[in-house]
CHARMM internal coordinates of N, CA and C (Angstrom, degrees):
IC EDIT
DIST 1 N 1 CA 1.4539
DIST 1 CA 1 C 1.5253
ANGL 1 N 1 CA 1 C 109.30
DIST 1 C 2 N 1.1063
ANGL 1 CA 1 C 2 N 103.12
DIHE 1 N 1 CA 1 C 2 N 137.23
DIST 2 N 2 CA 1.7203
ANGL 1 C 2 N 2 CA 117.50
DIHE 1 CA 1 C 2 N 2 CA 179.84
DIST 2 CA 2 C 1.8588
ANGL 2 N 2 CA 2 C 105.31
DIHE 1 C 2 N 2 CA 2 C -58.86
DIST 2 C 3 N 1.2654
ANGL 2 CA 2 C 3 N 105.09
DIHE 2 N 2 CA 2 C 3 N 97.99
DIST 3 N 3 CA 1.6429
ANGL 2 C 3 N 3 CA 112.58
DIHE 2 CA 2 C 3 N 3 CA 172.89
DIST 3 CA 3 C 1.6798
ANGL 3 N 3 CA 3 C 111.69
DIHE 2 C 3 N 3 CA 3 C -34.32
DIST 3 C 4 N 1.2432
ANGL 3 CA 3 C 4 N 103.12
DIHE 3 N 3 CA 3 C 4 N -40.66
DIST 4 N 4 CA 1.5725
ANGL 3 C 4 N 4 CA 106.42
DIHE 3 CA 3 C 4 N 4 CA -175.14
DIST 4 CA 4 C 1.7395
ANGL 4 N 4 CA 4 C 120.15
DIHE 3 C 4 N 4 CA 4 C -38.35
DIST 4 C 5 N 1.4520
ANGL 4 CA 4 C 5 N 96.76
DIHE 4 N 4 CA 4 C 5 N -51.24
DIST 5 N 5 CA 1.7050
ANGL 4 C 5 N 5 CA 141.00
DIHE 4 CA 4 C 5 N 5 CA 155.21
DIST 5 CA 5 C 1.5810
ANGL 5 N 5 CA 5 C 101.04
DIHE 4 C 5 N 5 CA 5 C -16.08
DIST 5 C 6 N 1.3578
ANGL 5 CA 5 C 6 N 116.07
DIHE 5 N 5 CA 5 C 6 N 144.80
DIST 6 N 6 CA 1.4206
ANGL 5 C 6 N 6 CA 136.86
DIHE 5 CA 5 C 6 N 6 CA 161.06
DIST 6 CA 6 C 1.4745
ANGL 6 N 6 CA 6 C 100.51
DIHE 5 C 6 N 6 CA 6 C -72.90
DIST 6 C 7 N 1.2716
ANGL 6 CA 6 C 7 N 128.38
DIHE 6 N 6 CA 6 C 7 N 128.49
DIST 7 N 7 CA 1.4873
ANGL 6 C 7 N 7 CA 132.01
DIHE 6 CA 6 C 7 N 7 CA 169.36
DIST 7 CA 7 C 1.8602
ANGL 7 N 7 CA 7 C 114.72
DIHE 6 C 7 N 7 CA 7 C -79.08
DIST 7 C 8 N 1.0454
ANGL 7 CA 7 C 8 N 100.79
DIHE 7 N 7 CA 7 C 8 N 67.86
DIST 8 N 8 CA 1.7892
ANGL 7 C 8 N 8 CA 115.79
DIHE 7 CA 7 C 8 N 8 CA -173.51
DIST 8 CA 8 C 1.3925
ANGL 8 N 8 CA 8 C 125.24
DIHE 7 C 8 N 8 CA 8 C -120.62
DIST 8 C 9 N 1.3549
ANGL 8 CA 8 C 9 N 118.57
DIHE 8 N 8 CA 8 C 9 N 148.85
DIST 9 N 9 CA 1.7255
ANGL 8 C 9 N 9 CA 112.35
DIHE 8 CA 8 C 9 N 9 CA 168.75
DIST 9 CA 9 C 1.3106
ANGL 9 N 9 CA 9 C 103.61
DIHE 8 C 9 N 9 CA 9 C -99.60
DIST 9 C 10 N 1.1870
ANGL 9 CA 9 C 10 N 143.97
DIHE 9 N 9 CA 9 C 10 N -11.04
DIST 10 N 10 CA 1.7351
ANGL 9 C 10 N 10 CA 123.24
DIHE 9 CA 9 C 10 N 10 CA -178.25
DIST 10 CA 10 C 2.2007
ANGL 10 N 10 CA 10 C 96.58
DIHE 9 C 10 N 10 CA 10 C -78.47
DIST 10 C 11 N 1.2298
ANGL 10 CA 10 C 11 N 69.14
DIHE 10 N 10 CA 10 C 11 N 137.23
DIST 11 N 11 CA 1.4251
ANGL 10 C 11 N 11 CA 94.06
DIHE 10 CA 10 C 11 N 11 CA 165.70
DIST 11 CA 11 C 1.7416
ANGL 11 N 11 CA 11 C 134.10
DIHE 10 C 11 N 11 CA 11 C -78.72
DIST 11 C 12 N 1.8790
ANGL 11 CA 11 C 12 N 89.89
DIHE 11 N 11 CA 11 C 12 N -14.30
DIST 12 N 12 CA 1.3605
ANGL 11 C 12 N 12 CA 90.52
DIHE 11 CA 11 C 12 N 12 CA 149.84
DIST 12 CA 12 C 1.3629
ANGL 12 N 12 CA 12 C 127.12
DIHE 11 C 12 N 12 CA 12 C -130.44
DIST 12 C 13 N 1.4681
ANGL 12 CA 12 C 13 N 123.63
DIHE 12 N 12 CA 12 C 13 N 70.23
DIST 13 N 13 CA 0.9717
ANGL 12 C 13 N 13 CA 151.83
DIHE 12 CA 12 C 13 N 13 CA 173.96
DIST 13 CA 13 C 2.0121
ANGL 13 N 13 CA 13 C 112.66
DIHE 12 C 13 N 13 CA 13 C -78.14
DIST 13 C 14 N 0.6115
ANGL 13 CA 13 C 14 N 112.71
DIHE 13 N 13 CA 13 C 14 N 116.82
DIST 14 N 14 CA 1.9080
ANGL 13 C 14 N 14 CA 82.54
DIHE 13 CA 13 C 14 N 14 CA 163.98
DIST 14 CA 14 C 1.5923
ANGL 14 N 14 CA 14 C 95.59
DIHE 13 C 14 N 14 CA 14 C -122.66
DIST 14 C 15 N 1.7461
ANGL 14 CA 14 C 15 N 87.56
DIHE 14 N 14 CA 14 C 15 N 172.36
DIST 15 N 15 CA 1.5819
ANGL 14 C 15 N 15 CA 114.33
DIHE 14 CA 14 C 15 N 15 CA 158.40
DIST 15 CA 15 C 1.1364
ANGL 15 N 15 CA 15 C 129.96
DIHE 14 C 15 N 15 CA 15 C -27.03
DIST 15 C 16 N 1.1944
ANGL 15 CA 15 C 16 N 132.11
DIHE 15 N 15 CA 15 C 16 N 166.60
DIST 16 N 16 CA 1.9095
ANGL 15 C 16 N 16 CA 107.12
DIHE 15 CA 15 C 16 N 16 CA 167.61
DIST 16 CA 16 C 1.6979
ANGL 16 N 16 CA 16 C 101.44
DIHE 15 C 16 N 16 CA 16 C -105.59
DIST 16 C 17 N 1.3031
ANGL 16 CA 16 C 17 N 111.85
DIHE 16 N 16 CA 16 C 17 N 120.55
DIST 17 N 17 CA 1.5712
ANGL 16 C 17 N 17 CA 121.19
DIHE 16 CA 16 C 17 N 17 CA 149.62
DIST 17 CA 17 C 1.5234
ANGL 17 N 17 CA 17 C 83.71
DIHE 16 C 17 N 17 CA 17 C 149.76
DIST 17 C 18 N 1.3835
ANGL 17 CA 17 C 18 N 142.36
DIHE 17 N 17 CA 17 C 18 N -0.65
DIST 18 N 18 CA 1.3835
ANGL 17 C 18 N 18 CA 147.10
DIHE 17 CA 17 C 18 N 18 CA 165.13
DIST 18 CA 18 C 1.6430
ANGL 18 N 18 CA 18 C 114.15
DIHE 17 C 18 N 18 CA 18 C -82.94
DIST 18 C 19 N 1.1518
ANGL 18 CA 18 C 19 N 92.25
DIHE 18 N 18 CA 18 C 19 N 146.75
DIST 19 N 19 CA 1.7319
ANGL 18 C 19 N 19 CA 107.26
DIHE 18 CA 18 C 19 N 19 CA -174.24
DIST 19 CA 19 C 1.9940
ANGL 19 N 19 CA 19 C 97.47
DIHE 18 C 19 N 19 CA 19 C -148.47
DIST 19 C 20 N 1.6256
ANGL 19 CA 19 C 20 N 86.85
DIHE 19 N 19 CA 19 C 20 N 156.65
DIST 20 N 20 CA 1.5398
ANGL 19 C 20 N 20 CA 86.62
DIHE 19 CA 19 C 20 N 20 CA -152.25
DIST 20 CA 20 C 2.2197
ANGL 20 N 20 CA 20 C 91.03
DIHE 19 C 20 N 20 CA 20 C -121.45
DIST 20 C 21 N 1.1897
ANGL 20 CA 20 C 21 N 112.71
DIHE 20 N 20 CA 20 C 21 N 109.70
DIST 21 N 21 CA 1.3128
ANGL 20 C 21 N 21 CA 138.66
DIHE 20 CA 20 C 21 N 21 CA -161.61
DIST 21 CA 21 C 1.4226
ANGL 21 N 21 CA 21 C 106.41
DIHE 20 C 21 N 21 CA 21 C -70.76
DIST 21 C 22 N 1.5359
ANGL 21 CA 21 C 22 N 133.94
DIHE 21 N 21 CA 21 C 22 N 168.65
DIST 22 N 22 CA 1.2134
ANGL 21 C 22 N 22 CA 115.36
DIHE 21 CA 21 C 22 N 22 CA 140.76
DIST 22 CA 22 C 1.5900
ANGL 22 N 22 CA 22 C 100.40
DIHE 21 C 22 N 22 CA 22 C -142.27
DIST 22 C 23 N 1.1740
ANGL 22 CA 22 C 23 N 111.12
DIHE 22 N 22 CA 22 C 23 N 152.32
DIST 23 N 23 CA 1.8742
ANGL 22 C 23 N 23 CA 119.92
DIHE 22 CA 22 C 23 N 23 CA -162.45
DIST 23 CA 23 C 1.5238
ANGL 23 N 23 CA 23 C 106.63
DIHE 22 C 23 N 23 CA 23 C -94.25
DIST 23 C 24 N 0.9095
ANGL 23 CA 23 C 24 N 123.82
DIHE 23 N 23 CA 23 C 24 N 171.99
DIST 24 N 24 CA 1.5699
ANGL 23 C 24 N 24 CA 118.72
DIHE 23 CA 23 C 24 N 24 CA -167.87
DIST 24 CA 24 C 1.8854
ANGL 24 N 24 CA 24 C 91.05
DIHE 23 C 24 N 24 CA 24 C -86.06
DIST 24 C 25 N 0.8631
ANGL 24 CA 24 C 25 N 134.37
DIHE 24 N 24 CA 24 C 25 N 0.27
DIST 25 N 25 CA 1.1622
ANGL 24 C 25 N 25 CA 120.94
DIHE 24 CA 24 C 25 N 25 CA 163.51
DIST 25 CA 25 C 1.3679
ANGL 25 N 25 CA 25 C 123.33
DIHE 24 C 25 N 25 CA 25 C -112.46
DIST 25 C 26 N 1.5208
ANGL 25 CA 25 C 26 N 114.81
DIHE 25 N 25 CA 25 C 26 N 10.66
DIST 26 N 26 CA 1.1720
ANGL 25 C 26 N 26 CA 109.17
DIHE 25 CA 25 C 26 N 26 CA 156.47
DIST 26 CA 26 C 1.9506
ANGL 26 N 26 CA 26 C 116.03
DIHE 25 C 26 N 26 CA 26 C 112.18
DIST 26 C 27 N 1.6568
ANGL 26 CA 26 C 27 N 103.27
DIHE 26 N 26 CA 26 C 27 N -5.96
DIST 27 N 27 CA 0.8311
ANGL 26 C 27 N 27 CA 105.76
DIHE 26 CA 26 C 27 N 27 CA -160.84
DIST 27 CA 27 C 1.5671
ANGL 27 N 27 CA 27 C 97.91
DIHE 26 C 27 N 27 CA 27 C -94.41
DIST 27 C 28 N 1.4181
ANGL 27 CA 27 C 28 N 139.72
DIHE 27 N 27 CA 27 C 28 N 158.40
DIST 28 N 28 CA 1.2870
ANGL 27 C 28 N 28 CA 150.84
DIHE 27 CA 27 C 28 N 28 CA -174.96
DIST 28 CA 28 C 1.7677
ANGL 28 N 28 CA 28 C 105.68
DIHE 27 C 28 N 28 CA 28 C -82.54
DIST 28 C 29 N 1.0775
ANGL 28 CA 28 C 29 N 123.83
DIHE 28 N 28 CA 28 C 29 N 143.86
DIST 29 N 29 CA 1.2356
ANGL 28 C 29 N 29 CA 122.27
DIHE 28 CA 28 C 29 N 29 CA -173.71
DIST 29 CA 29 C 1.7168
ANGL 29 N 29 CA 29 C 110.91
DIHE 28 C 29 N 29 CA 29 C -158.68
DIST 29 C 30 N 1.0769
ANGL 29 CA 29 C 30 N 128.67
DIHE 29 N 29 CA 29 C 30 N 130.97
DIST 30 N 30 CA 1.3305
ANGL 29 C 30 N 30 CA 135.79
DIHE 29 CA 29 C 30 N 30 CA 160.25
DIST 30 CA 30 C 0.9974
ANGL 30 N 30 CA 30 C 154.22
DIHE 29 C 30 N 30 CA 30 C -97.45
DIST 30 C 31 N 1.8945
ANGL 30 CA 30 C 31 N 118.16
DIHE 30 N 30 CA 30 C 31 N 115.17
DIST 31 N 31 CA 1.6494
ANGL 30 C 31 N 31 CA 108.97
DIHE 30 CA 30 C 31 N 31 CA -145.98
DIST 31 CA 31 C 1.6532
ANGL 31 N 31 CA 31 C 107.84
DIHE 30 C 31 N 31 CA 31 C -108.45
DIST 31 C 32 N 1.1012
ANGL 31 CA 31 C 32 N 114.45
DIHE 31 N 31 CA 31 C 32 N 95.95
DIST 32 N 32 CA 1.6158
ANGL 31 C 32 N 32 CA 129.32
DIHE 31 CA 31 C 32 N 32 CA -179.93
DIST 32 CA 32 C 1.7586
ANGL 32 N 32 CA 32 C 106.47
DIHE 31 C 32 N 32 CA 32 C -41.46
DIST 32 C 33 N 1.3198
ANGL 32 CA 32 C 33 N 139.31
DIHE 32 N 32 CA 32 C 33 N 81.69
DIST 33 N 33 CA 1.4840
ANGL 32 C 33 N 33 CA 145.57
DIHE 32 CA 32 C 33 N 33 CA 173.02
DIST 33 CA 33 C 1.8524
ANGL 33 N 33 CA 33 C 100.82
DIHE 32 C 33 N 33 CA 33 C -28.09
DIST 33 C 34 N 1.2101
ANGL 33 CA 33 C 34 N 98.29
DIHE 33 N 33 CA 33 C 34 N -57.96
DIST 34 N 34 CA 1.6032
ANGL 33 C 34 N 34 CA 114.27
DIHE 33 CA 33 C 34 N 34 CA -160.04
DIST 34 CA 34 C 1.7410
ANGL 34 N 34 CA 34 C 111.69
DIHE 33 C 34 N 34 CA 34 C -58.70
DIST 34 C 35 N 0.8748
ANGL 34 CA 34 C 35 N 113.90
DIHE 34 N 34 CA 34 C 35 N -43.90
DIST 35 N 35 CA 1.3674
ANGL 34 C 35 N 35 CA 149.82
DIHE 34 CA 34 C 35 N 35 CA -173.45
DIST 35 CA 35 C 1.6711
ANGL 35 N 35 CA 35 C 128.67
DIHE 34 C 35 N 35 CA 35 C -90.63
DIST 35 C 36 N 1.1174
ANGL 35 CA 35 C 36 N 123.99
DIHE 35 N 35 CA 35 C 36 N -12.72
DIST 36 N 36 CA 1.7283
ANGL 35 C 36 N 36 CA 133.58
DIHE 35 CA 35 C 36 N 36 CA -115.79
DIST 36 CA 36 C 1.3061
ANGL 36 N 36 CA 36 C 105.27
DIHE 35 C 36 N 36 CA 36 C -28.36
DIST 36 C 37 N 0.7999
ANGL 36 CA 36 C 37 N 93.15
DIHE 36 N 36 CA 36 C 37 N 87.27
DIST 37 N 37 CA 1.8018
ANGL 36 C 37 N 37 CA 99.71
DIHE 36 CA 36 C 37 N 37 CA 172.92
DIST 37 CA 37 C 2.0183
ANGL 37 N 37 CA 37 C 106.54
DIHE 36 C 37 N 37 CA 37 C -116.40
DIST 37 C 38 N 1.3994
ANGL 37 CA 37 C 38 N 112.11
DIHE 37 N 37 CA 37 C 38 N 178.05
DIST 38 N 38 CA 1.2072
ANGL 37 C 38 N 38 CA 126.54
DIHE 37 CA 37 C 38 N 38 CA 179.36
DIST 38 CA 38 C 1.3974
ANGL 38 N 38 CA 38 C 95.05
DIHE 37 C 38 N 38 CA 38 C -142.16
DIST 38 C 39 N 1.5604
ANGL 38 CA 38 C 39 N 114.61
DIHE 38 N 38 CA 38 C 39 N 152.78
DIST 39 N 39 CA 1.4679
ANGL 38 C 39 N 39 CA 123.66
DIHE 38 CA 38 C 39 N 39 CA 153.02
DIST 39 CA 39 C 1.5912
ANGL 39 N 39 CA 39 C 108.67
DIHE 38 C 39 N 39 CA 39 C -159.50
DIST 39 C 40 N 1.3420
ANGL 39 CA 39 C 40 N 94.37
DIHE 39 N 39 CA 39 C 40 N 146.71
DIST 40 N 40 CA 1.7539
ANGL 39 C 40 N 40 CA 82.82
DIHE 39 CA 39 C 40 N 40 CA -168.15
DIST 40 CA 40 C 1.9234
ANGL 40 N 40 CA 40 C 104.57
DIHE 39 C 40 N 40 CA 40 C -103.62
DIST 40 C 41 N 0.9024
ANGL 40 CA 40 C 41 N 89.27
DIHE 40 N 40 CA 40 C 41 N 34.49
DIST 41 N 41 CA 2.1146
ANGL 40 C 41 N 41 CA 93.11
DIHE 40 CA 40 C 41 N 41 CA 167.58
DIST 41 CA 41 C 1.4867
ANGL 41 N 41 CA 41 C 90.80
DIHE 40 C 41 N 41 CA 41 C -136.19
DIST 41 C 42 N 1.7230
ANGL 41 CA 41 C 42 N 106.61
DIHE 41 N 41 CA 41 C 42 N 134.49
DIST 42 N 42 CA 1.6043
ANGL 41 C 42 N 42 CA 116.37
DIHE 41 CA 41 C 42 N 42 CA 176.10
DIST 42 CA 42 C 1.2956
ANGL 42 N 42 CA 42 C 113.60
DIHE 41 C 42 N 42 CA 42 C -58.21
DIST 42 C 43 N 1.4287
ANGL 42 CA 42 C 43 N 117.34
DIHE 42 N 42 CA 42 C 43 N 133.19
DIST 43 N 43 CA 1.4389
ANGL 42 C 43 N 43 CA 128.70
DIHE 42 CA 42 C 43 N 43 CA -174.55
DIST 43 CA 43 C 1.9043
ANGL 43 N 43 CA 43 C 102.18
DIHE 42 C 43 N 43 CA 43 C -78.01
DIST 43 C 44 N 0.7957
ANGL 43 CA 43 C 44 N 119.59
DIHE 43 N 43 CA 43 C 44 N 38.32
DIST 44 N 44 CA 1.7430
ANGL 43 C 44 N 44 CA 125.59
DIHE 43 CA 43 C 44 N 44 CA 154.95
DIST 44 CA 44 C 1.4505
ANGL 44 N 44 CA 44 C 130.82
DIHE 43 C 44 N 44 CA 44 C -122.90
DIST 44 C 45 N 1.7908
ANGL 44 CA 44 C 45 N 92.41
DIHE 44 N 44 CA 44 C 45 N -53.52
DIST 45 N 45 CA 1.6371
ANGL 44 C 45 N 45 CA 112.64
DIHE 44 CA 44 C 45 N 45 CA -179.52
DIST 45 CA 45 C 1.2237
ANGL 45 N 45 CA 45 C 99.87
DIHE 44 C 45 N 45 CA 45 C -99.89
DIST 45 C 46 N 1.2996
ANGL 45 CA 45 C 46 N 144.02
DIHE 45 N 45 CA 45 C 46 N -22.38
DIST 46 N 46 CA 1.2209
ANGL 45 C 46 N 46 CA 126.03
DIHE 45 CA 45 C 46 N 46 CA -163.19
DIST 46 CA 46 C 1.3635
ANGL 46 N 46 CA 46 C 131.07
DIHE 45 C 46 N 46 CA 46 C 74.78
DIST 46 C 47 N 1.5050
ANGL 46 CA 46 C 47 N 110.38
DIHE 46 N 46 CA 46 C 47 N 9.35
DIST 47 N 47 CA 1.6177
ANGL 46 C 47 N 47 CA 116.83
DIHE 46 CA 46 C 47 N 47 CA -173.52
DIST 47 CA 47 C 1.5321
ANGL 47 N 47 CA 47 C 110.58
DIHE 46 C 47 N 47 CA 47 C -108.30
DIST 47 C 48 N 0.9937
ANGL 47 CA 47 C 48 N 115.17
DIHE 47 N 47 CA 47 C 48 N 148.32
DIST 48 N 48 CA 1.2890
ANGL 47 C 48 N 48 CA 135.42
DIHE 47 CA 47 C 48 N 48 CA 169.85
DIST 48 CA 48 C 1.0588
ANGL 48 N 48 CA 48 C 125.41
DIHE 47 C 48 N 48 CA 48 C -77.72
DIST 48 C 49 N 2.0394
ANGL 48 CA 48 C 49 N 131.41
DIHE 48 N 48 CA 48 C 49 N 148.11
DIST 49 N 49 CA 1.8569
ANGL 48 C 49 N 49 CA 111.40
DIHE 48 CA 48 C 49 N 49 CA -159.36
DIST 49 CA 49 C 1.5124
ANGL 49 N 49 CA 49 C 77.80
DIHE 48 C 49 N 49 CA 49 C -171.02
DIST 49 C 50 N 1.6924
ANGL 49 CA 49 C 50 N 106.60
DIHE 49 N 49 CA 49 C 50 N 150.29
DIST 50 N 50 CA 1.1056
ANGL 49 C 50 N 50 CA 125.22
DIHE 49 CA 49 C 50 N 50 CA -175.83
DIST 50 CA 50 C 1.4695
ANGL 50 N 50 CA 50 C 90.32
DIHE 49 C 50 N 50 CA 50 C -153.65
DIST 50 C 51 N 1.5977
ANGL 50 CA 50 C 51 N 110.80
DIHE 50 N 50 CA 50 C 51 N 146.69
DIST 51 N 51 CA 1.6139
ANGL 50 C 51 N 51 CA 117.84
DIHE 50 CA 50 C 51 N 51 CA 167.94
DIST 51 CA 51 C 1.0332
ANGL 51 N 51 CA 51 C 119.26
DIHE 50 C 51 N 51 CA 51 C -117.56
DIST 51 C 52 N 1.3732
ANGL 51 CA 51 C 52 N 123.91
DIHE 51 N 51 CA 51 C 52 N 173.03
DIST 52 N 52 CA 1.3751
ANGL 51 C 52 N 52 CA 135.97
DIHE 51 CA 51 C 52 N 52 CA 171.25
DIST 52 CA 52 C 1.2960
ANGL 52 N 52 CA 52 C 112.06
DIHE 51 C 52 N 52 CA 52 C -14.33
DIST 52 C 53 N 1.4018
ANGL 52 CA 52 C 53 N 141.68
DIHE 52 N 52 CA 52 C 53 N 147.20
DIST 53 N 53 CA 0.7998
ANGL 52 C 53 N 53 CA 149.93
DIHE 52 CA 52 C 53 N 53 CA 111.22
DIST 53 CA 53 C 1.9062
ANGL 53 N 53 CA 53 C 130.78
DIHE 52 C 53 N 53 CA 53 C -33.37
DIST 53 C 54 N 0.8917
ANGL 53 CA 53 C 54 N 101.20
DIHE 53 N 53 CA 53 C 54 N -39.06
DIST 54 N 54 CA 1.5997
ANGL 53 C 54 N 54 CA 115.55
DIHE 53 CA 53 C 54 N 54 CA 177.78
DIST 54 CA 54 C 1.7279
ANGL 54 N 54 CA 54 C 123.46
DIHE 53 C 54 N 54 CA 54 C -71.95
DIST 54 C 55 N 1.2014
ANGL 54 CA 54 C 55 N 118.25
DIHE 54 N 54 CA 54 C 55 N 152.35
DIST 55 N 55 CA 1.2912
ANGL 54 C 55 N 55 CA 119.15
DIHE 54 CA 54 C 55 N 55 CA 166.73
DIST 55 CA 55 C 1.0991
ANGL 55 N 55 CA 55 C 113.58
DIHE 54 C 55 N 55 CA 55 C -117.33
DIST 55 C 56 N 1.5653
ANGL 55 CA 55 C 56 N 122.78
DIHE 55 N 55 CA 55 C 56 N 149.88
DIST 56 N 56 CA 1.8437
ANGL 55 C 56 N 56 CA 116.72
DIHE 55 CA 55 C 56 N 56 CA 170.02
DIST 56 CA 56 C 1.2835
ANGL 56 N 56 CA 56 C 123.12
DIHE 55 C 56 N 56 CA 56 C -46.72
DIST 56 C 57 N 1.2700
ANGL 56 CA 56 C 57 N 142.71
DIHE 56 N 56 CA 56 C 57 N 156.56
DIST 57 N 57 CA 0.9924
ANGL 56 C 57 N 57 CA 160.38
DIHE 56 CA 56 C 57 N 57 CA -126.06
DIST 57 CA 57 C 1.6173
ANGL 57 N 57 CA 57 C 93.37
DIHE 56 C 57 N 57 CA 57 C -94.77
DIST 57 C 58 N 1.2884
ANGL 57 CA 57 C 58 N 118.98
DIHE 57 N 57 CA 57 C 58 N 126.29
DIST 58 N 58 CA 1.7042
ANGL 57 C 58 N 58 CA 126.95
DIHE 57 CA 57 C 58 N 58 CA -178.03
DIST 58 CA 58 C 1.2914
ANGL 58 N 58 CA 58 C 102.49
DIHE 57 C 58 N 58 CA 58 C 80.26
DIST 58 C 59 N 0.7576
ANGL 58 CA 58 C 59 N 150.80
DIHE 58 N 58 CA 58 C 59 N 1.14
DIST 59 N 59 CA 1.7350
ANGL 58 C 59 N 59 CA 153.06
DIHE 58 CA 58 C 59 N 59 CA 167.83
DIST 59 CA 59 C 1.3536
ANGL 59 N 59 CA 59 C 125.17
DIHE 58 C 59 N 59 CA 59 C -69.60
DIST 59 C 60 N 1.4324
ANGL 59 CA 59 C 60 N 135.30
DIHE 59 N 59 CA 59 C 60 N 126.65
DIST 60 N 60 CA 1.3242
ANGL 59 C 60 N 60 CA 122.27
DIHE 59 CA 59 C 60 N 60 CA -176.65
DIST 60 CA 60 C 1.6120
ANGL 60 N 60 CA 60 C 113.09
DIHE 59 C 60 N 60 CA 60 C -137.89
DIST 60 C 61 N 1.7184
ANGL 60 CA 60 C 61 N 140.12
DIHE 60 N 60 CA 60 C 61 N 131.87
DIST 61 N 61 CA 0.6390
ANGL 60 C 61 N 61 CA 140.89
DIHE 60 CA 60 C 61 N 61 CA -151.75
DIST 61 CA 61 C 1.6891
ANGL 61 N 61 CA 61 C 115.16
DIHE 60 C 61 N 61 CA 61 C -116.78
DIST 61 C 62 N 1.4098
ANGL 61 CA 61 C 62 N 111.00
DIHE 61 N 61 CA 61 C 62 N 84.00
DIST 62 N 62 CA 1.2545
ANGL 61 C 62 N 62 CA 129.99
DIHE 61 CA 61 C 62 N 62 CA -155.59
DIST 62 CA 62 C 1.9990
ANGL 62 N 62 CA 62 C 116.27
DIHE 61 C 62 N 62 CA 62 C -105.56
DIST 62 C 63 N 1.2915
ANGL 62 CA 62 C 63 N 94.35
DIHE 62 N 62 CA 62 C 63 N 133.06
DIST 63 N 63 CA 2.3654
ANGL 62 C 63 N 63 CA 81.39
DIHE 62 CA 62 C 63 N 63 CA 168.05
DIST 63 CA 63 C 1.1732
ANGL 63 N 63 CA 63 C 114.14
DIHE 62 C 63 N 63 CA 63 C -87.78
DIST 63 C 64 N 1.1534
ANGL 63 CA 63 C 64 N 100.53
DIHE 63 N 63 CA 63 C 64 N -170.35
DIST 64 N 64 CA 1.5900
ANGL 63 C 64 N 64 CA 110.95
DIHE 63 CA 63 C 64 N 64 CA -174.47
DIST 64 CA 64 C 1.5865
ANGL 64 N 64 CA 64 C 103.25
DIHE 63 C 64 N 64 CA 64 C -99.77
DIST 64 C 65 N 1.1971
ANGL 64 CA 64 C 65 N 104.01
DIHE 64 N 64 CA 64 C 65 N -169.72
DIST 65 N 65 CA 1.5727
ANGL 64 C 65 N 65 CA 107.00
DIHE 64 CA 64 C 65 N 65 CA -178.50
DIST 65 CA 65 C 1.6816
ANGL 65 N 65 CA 65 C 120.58
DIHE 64 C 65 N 65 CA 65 C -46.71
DIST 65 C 66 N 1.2332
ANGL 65 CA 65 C 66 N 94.05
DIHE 65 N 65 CA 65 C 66 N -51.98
DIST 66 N 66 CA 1.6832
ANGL 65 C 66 N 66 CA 114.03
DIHE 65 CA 65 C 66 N 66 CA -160.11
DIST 66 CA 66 C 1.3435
ANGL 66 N 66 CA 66 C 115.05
DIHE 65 C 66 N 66 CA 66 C -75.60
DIST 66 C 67 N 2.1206
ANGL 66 CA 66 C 67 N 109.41
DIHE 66 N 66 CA 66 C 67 N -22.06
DIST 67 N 67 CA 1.0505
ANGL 66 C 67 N 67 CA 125.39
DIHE 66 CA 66 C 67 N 67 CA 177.24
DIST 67 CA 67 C 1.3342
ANGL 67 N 67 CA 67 C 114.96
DIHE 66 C 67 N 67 CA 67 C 91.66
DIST 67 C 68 N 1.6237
ANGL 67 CA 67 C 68 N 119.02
DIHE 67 N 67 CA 67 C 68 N 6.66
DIST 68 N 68 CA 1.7014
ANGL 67 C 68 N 68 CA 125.91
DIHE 67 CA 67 C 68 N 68 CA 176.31
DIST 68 CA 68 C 1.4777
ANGL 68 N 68 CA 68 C 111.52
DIHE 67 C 68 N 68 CA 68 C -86.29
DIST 68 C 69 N 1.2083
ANGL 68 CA 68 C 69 N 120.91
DIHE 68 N 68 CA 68 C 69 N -24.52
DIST 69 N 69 CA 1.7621
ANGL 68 C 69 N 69 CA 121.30
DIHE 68 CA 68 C 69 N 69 CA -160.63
DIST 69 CA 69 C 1.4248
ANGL 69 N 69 CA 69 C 95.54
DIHE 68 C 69 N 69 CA 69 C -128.17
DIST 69 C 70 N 1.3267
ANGL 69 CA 69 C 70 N 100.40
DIHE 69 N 69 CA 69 C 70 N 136.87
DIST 70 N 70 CA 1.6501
ANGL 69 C 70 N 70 CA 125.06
DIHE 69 CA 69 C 70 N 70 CA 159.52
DIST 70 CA 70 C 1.0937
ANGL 70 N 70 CA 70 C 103.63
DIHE 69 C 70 N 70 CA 70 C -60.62
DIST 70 C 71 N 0.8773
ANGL 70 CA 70 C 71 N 119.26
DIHE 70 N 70 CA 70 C 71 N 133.53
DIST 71 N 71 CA 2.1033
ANGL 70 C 71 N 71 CA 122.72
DIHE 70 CA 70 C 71 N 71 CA 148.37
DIST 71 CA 71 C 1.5879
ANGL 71 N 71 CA 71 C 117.88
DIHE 70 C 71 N 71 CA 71 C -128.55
DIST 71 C 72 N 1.1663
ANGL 71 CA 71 C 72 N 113.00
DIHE 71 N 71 CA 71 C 72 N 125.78
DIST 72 N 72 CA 1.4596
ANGL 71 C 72 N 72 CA 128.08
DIHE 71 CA 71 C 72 N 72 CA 177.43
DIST 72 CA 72 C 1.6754
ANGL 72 N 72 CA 72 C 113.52
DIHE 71 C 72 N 72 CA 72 C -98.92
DIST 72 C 73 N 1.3544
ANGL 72 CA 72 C 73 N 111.91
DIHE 72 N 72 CA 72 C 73 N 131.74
DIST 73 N 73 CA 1.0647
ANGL 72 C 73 N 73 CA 117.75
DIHE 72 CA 72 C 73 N 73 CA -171.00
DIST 73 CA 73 C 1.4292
ANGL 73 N 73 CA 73 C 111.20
DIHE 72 C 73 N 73 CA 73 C -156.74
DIST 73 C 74 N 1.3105
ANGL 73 CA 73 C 74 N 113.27
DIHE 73 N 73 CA 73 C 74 N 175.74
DIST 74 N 74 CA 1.8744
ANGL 73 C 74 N 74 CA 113.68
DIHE 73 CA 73 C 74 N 74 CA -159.45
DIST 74 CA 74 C 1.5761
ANGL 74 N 74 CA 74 C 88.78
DIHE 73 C 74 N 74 CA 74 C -141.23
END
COOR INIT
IC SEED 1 N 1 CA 1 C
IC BUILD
């Protein structure tokens, strides 16, 4: 294993300067700080991840005026 690497078993662990996105469609995506880069397969395992579709219960997933920004609200 590449020393560089976090010495971990979760699989969703990342690197440090990575943060882990989600796209308005749901798909998982990863935004490299260091770099600014994006890639949508995790920069450790190499796997690909998408979530729910759904929100908790009373939650609604709305834009803003202009139509650029998500806004979440209850």
């Amino acid at each position: 294993m590449n020393s560089l690497l976090p010495d971990t078993d979760s699989e969703d662990e990342l690197p440090p300067g990575w943060e882990q996105k989600v796209s308005l469609t749901n798909r998982v995506y990863y935004l490299n700080n260091k770099t600014k880069t994006t890639q949508w397969i995790h920069p450790i395992s190499g796997k690909r991840k998408a979530v729910s579709g759904k929100l908790p219960e009373g939650w609604q997933r709305k834009f803003d005026d202009d139509g650029n920004h998500v806004l979440y609200h209850k």
